[in-house]
SETI-224276 format. One record per residue (C-alpha): chain; x, y, z; residue in one letter. Coordinates in Angstrom, 1 decimal. Layout:
> A,X,Y,Z,A
...
END
This chain:
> A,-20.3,-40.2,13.6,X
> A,-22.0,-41.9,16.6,X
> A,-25.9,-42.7,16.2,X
> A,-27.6,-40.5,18.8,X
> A,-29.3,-43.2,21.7,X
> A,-32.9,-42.5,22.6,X
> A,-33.6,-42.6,26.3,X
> A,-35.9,-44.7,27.5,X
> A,-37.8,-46.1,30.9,X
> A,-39.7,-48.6,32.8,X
> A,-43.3,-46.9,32.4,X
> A,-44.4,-49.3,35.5,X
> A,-41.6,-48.8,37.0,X
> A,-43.2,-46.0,39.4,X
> A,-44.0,-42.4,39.6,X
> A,-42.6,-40.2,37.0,X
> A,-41.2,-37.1,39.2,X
> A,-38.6,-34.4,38.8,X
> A,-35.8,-36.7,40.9,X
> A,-36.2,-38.8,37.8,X
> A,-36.4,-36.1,35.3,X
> A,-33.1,-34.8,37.2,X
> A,-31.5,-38.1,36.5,X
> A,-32.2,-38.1,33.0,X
> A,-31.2,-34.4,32.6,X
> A,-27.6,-35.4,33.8,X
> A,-27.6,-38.1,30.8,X
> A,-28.4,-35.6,28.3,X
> A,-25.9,-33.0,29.6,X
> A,-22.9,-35.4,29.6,X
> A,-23.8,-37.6,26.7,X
> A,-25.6,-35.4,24.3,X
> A,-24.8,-31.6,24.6,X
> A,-20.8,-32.6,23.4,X
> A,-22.2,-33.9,20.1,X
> A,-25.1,-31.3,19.8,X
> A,-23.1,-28.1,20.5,X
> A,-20.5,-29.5,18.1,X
> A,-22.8,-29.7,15.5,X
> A,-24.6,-26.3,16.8,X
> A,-21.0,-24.7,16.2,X
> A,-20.4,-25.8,12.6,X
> A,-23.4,-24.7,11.6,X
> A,-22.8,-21.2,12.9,X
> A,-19.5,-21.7,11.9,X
> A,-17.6,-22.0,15.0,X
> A,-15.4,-24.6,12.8,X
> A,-12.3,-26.5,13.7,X
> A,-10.1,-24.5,11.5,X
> A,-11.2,-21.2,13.4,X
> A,-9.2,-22.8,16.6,X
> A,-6.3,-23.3,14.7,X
> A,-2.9,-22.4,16.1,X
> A,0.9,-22.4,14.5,X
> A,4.2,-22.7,17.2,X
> A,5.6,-19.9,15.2,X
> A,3.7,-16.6,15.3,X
> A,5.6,-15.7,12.8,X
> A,4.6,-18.2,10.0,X
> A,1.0,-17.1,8.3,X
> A,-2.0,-18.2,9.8,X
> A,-5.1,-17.7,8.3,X
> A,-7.5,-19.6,9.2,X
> A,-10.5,-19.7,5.7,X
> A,-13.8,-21.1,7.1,X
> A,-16.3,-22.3,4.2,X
> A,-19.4,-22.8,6.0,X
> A,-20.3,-25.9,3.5,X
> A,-22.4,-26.9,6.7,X
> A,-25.1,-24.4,6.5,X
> A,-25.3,-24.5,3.1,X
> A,-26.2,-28.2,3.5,X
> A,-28.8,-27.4,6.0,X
> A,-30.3,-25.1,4.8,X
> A,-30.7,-26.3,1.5,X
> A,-32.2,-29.7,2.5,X
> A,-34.3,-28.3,5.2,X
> A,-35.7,-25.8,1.8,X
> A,-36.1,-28.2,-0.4,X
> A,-38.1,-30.4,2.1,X
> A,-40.5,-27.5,3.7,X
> A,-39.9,-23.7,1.7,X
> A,-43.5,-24.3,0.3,X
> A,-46.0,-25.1,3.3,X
> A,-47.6,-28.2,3.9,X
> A,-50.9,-28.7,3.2,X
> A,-53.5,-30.5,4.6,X
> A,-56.6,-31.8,3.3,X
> A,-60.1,-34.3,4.5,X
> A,-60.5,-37.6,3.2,X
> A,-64.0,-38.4,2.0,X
> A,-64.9,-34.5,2.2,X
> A,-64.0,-34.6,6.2,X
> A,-64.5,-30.6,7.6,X
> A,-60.7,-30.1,9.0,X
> A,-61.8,-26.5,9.4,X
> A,-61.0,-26.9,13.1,X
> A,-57.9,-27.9,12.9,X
> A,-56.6,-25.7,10.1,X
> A,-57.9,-22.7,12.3,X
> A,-55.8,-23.6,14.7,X
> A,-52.9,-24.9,12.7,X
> A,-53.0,-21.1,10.9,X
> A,-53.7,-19.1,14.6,X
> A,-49.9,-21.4,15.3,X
> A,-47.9,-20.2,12.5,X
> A,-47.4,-23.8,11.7,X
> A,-45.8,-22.5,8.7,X
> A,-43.0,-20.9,9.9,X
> A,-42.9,-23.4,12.7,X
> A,-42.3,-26.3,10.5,X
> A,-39.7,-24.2,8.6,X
> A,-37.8,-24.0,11.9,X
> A,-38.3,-27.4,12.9,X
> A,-36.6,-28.8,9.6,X
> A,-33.9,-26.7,9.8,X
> A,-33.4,-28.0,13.3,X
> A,-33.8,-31.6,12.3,X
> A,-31.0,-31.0,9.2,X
> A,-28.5,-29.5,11.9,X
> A,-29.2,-31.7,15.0,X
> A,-31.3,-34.9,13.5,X
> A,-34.1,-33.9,15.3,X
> A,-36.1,-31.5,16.2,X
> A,-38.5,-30.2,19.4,X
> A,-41.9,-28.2,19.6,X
> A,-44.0,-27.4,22.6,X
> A,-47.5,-27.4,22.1,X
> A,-49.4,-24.9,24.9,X
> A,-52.3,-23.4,25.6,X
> A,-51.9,-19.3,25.8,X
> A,-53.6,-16.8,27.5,X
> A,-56.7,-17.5,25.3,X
> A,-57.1,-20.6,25.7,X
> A,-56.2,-21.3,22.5,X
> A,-53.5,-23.8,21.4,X
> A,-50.2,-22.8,20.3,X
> A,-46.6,-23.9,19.0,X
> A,-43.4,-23.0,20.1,X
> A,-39.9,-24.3,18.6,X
> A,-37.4,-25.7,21.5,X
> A,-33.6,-26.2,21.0,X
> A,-32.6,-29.4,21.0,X
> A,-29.6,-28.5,23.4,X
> A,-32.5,-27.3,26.4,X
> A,-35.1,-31.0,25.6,X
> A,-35.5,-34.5,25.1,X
> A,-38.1,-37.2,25.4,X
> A,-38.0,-40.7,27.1,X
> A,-39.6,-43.5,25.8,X
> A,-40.8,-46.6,27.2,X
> A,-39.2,-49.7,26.6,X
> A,-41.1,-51.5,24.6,X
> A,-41.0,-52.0,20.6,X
> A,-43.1,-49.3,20.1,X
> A,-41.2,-46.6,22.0,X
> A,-44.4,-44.5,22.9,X
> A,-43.1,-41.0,24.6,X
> A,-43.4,-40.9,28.8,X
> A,-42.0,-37.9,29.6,X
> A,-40.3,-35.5,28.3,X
> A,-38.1,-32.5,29.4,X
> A,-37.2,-28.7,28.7,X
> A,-34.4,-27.2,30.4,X
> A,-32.0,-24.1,30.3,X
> A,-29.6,-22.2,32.2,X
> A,-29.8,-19.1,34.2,X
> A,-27.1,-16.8,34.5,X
> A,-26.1,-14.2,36.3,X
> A,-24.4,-11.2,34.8,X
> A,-20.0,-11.5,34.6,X
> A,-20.4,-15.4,35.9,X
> A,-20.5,-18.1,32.9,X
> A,-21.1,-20.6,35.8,X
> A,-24.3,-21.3,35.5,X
> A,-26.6,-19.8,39.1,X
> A,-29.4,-22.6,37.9,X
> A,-31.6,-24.7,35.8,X
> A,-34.7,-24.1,35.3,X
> A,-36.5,-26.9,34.2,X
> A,-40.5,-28.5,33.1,X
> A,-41.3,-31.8,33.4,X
> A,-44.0,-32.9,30.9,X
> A,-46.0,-36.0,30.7,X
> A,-49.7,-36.8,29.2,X
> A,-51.0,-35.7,31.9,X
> A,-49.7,-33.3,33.6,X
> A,-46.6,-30.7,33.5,X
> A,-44.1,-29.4,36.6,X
> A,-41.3,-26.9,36.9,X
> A,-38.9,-27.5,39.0,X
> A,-35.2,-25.9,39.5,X
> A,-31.9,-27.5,39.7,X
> A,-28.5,-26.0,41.2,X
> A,-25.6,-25.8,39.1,X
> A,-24.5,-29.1,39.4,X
> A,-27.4,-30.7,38.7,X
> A,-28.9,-31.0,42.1,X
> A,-32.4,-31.0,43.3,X
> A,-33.4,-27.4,44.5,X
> A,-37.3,-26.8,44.1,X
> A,-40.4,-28.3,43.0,X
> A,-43.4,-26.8,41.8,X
> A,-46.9,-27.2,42.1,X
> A,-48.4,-30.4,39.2,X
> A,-50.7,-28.6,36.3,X
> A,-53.1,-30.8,34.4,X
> A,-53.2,-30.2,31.1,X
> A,-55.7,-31.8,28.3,X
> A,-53.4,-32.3,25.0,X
> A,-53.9,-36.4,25.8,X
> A,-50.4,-37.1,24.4,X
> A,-46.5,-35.6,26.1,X
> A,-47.1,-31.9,24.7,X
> A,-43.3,-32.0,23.5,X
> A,-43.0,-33.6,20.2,X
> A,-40.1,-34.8,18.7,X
> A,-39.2,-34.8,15.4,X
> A,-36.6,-37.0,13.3,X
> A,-34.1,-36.3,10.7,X
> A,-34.1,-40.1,9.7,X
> A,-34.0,-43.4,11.6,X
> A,-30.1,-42.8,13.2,X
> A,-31.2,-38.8,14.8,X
> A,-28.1,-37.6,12.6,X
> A,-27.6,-34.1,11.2,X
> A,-27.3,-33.5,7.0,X
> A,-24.1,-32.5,7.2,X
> A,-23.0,-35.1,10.2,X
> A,-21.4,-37.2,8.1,X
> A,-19.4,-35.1,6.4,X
> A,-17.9,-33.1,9.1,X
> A,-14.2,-34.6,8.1,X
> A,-14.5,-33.2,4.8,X
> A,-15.7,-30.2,5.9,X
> A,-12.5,-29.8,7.9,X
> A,-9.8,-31.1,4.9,X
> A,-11.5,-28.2,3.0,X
> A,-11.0,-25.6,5.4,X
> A,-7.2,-26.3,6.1,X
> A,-6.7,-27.0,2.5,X
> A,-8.1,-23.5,1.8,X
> A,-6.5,-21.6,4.6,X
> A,-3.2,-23.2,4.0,X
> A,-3.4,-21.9,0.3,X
> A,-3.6,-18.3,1.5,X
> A,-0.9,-18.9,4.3,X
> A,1.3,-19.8,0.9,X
> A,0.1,-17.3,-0.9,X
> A,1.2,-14.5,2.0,X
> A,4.2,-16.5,2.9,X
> A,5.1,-15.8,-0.6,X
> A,4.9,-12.3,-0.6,X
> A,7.0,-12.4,2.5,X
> A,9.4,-14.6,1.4,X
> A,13.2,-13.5,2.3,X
> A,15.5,-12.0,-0.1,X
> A,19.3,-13.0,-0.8,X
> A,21.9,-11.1,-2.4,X
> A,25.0,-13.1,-3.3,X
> A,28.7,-11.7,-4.9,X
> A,28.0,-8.3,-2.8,X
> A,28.9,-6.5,0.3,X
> A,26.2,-4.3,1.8,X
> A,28.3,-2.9,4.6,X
> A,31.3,-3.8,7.0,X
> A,30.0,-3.5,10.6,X
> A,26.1,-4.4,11.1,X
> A,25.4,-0.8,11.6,X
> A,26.0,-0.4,7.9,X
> A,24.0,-3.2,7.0,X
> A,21.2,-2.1,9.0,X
> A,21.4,1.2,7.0,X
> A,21.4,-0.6,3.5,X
> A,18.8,-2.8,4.8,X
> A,16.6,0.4,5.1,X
> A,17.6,2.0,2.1,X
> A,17.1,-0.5,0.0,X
> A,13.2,-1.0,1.7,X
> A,12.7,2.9,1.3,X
> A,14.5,3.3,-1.9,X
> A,13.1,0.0,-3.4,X
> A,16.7,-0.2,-5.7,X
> A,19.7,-1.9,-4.9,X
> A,22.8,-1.3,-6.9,X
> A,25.0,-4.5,-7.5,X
> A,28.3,-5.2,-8.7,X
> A,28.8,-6.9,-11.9,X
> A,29.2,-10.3,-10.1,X
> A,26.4,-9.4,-7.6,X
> A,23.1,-11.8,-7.9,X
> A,19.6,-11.0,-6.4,X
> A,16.7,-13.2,-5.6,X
> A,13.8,-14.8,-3.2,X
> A,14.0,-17.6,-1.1,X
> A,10.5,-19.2,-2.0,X
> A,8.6,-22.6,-2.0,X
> A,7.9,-24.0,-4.2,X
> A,4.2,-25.5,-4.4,X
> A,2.3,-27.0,-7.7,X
> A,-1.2,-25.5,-7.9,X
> A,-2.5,-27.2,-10.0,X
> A,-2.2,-30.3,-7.7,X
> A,-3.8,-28.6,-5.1,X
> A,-6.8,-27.3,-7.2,X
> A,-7.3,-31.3,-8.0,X
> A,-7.1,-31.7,-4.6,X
> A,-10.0,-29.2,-3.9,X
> A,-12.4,-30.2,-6.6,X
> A,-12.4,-34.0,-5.3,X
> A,-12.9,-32.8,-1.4,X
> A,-15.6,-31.0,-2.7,X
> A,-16.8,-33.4,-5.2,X
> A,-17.5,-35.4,-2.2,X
> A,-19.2,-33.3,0.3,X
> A,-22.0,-33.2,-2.2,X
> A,-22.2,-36.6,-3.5,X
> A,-21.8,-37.9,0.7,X
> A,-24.8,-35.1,1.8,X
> A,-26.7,-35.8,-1.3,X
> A,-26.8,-31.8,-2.0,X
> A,-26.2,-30.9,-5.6,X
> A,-23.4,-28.1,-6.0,X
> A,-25.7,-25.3,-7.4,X
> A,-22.3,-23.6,-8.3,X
> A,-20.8,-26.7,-11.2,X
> A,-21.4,-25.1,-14.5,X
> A,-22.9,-28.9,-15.7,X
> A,-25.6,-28.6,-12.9,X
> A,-27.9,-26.1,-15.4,X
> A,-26.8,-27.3,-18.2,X
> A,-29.8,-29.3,-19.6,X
> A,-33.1,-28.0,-18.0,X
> A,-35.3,-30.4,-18.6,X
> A,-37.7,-32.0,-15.7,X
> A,-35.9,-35.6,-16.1,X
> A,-32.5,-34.5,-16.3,X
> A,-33.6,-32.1,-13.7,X
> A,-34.9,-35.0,-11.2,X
> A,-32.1,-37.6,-12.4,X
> A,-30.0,-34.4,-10.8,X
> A,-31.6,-34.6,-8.0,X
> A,-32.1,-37.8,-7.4,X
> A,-29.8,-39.0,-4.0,X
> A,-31.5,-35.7,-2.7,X
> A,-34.9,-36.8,-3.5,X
> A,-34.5,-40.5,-1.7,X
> A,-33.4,-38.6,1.5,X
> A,-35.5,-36.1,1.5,X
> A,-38.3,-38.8,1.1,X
> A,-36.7,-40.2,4.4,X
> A,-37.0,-36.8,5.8,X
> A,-40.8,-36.8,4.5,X
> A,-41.5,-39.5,6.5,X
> A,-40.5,-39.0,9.6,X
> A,-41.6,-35.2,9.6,X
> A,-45.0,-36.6,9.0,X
> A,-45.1,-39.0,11.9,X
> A,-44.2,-35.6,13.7,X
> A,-46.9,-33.7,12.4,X
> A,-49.3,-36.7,12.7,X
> A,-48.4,-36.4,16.9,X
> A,-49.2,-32.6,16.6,X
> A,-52.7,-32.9,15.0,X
> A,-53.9,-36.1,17.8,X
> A,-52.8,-33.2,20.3,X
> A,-54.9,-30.3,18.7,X
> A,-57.6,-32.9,17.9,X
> A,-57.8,-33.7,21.4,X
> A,-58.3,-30.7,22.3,X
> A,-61.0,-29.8,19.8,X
> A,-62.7,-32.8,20.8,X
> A,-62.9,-31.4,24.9,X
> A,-64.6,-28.2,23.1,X
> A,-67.1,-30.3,21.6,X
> A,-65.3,-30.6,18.0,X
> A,-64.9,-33.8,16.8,X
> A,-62.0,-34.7,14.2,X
> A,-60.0,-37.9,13.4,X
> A,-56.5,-37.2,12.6,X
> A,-56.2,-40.5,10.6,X
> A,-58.7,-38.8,7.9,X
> A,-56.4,-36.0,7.6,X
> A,-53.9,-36.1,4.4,X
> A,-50.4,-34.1,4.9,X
> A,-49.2,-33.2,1.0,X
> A,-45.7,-31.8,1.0,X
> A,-44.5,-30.1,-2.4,X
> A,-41.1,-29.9,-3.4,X
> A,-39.5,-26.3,-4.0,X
> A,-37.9,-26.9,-7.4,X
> A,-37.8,-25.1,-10.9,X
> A,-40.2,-26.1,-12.7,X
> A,-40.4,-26.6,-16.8,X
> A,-43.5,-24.6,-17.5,X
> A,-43.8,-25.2,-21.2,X
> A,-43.0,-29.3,-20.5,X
> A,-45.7,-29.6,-18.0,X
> A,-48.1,-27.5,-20.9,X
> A,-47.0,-29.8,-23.7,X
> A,-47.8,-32.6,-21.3,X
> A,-51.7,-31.4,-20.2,X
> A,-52.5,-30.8,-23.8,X
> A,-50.9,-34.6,-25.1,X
> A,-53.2,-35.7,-22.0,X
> A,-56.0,-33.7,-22.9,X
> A,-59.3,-36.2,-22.8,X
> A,-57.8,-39.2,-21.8,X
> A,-56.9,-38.2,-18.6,X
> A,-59.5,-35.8,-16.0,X
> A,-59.0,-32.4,-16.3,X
> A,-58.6,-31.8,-12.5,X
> A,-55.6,-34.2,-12.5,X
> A,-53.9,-32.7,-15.3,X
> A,-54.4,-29.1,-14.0,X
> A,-53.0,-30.3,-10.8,X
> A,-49.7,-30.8,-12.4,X
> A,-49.8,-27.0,-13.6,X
> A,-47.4,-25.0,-10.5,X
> A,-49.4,-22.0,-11.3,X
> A,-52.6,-23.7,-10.5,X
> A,-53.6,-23.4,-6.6,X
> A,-57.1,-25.0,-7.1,X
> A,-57.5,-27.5,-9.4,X
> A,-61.1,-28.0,-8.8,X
> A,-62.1,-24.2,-8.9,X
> A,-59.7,-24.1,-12.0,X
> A,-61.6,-27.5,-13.8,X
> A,-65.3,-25.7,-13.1,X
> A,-64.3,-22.7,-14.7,X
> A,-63.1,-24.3,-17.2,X
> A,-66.1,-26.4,-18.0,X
> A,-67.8,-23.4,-17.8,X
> A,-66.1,-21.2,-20.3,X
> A,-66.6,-23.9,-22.7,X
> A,-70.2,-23.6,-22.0,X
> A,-70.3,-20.0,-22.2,X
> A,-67.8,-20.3,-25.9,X
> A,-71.0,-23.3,-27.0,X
> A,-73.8,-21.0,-25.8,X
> A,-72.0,-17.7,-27.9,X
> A,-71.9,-19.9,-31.4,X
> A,-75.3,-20.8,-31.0,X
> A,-75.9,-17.5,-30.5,X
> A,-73.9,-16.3,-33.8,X
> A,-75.4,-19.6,-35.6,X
> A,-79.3,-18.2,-34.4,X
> A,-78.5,-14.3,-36.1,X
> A,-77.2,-15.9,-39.7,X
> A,-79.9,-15.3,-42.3,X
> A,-80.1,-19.0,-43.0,X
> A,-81.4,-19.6,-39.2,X
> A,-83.5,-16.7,-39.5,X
> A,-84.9,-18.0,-43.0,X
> A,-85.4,-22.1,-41.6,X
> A,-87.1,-20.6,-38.0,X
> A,-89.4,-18.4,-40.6,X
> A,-90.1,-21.3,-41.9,X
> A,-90.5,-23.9,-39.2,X
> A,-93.3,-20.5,-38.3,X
> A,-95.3,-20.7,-41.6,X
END
């Protein structure tokens, strides 16, 4: 597949107003929307095979659509985000602010949206906006209705940035408009479009405060493409080789009969009327030289089934996905044959990490910023982003591990390792202080034996 470009401008180059934005709206309607409503579509499952058509409408023609697409999307996306990020102060920095607002977003189920965006279209949009109460929020945005353009230098710092969409008006799949924002770090404008991408309205410039284009963008990896991107031409040999088994296997059924050595009538009337008997009846009654049968083709399964486990084979080991469904996948549960398993999914999903981090790293300078005009004061830089993978996890290795470890290594850190465990400090103080509590018992017990009641009687004398 062809790497997705990223648009980019002269920042000096003047003024950044909607005639531009219009400009680079055309771009992304004629050079992007192909690609991204293609991939859009196979992930819905709008696939090639479903457009299928035969010259015969006779022949069979079903058209089997395995949606291995989603399945890839959805299971990368999971793997990188199904257990919420969390965030944490360097050298006991209160984030307070920031995770106030970060949990008044929904920035849970907003990042769950954003990766599966980023899986299906190699990136991924928010819009970050103040609402009614003056309050910061986040809002997912297709990547088919926005983009950002970049300057042109090496570090490719956002400009501008645009969300768009149609409007429609009801029985007309022309398009009436487009409505359309213009966002810098600055300021935002709407501003309407005809249907063919002409200049109709401008309105008025709002200032906002965010300090940064309040439309981030988010990567899949380095090229902008999709999970399952490269893997689209398997996904359509599996299809056809699927529906094309069924299509044999009804052609089959249908297949034509022959009779040979017999007479079923003399005029075509009379065949027509054996014809019918013979379908209502189901028996036909030969002569002694008369042969029955079925023209069929013949077609070696087995081949096929070859055929289908290699196509397959390779749409996991190309996407990186394991196949949940090969009986060898489970069959030895423990954490290294588990990660050596996972391992090409785990080096692109660390890919994935990255980049979702620089994403989220541009949404907490923008909420910062913001804090910091209220009279807050935090530095992103001191704020760690921890992602956790969502895998099975080998409770009684991890135990065996903790209590090998026990004393050489601090009890916080091996507690940490414990999935169970959601606060490994909380969890180390109440440990210590159980075993204070257990000390504090015995020398209790110890102090009620009558050989510490005899040596205190004495120590009295």
């Amino acid at each position: 597949m062809i790497t997705s470009p990223i648009f980019t401008t002269d920042k000096t180059a003047g003024m950044i107003t909607p005639k531009l934005a219009r400009d680079y709206i055309e771009k992304h309607d004629k050079y992007e929307m192909p690609r991204l409503t293609m991939l859009d579509n196979y992930y819905c499952g709008r696939q090639r095979i479903c457009d299928r058509r035969k010259s015969d409408d006779v022949l069979s023609n079903n058209r089997v659509m395995i949606n291995h697409a989603a399945y890839i999307a959805k299971f990368t996306s999971s793997y990188l985000i199904a257990t919420p990020v969390s965030y944490s102060g360097k050298d006991d920095t209160d984030i307070t602010a920031i995770t106030d607002c970060l949990s008044y977003a929904d920035s849970s189920t907003q990042d769950a949206d954003l990766a599966l965006d980023a899986a299906i279209f190699g990136r991924a949009y928010e819009l970050i906006y103040m609402d009614t109460d003056s309050r910061p929020k986040l809002a997912r945005i297709t990547p088919l209705s926005a983009f950002v353009v970049y300057d042109d230098t090496v570090e490719q710092n956002p400009v501008f940035a645009v969300y768009y969409y149609p409007v429609f008006v009801p029985g007309n799949s022309t398009p009436e408009c487009f409505k359309c924002q213009l966002m810098t770090d600055t300021i935002t404008q709407c501003f309407e479009l005809t249907s063919n991408f002409g200049l109709k309205s401008e309105g008025e410039i709002i200032p906002h405060y965010f300090g940064k284009v309040p439309l981030n963008e988010i990567y899949n990896d380095g090229q902008r493409q999709g999970d399952f991107e490269q893997v689209i031409s398997l996904i359509d040999a599996y299809n056809t080789l699927q529906s094309d088994r069924v299509n044999d296997k009804e052609q089959f059924v249908d297949s034509l009969m022959y009779i040979k050595g017999q007479i079923l009538g003399e005029t075509d009337d009379e065949k027509t009327e054996t014809y019918s008997d013979i379908q209502r009846n189901r028996v036909v009654e030969l002569s002694q030289d008369g042969e029955i049968g079925f023209l069929t083709r013949q077609f070696d399964e087995v081949s096929v089934e070859v055929l289908r486990k290699s196509i397959v084979t390779d749409i996991h080991k190309i996407s990186g996905v394991p196949d949940m469904s090969d009986e060898s996948f489970a069959g030895n549960a423990s954490g290294v044959a588990m990660k050596y398993k996972l391992l090409n999914l785990e080096q692109i999903t660390k890919t994935k990490e990255r980049y979702f981090t620089e994403g989220l790293r541009y949404r907490l300078e923008c909420l910062s910023n913001i804090i910091g005009i209220k009279g807050g004061h935090i530095d992103p830089k001191l704020i760690d982003i921890t992602f956790t993978r969502s895998l099975p996890q080998n409770e009684l290795e991890l135990s065996q591990v903790v209590a090998t470890l026990d004393g050489k290594v601090p009890q916080e850190t091996l507690l940490s390792l414990l999935p169970f465990v959601k606060d490994p400090q909380s969890a180390a103080e109440e440990l210590r202080q159980q075993k204070q509590d257990a000390i504090a018992t015995q020398q209790q017990m110890f102090m009620n034996t009558p050989l510490a009641r005899s040596e205190s009687n004495e120590e009295s004398e």
